[in-house]
C-alpha positions as a Markdown table, in Angstrom:
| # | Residue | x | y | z |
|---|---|---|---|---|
| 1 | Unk | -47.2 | 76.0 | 147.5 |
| 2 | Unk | -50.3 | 76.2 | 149.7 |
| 3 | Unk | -51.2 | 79.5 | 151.5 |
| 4 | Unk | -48.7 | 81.0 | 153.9 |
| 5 | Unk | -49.7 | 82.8 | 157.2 |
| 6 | Unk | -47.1 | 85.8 | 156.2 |
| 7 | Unk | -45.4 | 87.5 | 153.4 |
| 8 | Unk | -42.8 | 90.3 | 154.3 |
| 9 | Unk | -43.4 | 91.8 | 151.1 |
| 10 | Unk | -41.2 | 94.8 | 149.4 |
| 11 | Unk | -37.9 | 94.3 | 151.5 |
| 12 | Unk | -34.0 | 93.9 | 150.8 |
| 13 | Unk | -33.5 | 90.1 | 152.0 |
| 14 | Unk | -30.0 | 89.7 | 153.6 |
| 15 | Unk | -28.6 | 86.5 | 152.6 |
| 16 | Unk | -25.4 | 84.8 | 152.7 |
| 17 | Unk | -24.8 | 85.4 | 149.1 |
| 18 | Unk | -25.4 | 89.3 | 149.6 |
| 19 | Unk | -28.7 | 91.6 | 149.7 |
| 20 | Unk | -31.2 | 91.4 | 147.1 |
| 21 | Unk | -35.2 | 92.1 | 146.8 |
| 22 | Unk | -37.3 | 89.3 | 147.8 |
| 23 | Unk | -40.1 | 88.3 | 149.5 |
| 24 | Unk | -40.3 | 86.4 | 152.9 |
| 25 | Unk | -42.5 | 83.3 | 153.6 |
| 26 | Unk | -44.0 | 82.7 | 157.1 |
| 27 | Unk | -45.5 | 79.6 | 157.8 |
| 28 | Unk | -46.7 | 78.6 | 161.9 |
| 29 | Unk | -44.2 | 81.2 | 162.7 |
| 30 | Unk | -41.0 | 79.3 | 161.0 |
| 31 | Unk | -39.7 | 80.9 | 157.7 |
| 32 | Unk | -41.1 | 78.7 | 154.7 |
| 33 | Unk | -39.9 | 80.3 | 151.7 |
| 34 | Unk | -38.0 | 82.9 | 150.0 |
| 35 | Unk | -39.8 | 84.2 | 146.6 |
| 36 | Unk | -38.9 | 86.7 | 143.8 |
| 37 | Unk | -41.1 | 89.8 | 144.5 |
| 38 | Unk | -44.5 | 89.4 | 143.0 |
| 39 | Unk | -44.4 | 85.7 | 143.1 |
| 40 | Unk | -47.8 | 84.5 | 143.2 |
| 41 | Unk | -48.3 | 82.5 | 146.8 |
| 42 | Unk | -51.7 | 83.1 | 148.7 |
| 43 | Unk | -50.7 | 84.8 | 152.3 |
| 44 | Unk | -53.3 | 84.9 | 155.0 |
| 45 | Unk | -52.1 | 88.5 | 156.0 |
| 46 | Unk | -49.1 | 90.9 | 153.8 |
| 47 | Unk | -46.9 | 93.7 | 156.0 |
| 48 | Unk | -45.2 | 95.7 | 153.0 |
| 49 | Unk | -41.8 | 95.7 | 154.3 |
| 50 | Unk | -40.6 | 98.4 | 151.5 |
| 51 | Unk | -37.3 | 100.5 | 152.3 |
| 52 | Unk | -36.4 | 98.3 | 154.9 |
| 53 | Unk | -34.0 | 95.2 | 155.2 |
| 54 | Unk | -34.8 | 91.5 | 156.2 |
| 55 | Unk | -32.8 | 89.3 | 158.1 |
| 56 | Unk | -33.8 | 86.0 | 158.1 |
| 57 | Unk | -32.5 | 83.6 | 160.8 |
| 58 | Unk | -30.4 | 86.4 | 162.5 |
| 59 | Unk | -31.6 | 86.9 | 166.2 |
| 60 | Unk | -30.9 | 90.4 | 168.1 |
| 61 | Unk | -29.4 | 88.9 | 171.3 |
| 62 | Unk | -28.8 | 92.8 | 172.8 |
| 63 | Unk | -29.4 | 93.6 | 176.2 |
| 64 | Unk | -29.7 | 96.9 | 178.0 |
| 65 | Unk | -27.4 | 96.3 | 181.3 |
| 66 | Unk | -28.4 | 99.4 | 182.9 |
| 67 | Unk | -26.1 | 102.1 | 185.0 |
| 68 | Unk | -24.1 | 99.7 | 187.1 |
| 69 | Unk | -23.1 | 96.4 | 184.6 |
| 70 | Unk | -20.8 | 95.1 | 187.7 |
| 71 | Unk | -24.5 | 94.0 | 188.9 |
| 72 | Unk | -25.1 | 91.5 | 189.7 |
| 73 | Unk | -22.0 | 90.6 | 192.1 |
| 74 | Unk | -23.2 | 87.6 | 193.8 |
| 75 | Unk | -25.7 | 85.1 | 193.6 |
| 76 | Unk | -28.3 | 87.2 | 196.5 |
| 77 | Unk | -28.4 | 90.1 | 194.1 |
| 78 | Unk | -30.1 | 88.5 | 191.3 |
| 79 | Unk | -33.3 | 89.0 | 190.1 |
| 80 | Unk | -35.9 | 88.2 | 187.5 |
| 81 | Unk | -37.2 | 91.5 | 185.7 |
């Protein structure tokens, strides 16, 4: 495998098949790989991920709606933030 632009190193990889420790590949900012811990792969940088959990593919869609989520009522009141 050639070199790798980032390895989430040290984590608890949610998968499908459950949670288990692995290491997360990053390659022009799509995930390339999933490796055993300690798996030698050259990484241009490493962020020890350690006591925290991975989840690869999932996307946090939440929004923060603010005090009054009736708005917007019609099409006048919207606005880009």
């Amino acid at each position: 495998m050639s070199a790798v632009d980032l390895r989430l190193a040290g984590g608890t990889v949610v998968l499908p098949s459950g949670a288990q420790s692995a290491d997360v590949l990053i390659s022009d900012g799509v995930l390339s790989g999933i490796v055993d811990p300690g798996t030698p792969v050259e990484a241009r940088e490493t962020l020890d991920v350690s006591g925290r959990h991975v989840l690869p593919g999932v996307v946090d869609a939440h929004v923060h709606l603010g005090a009054d989520i009736t708005m917007p009522r019609t099409r006048e009141e919207v606005r880009p933030e």
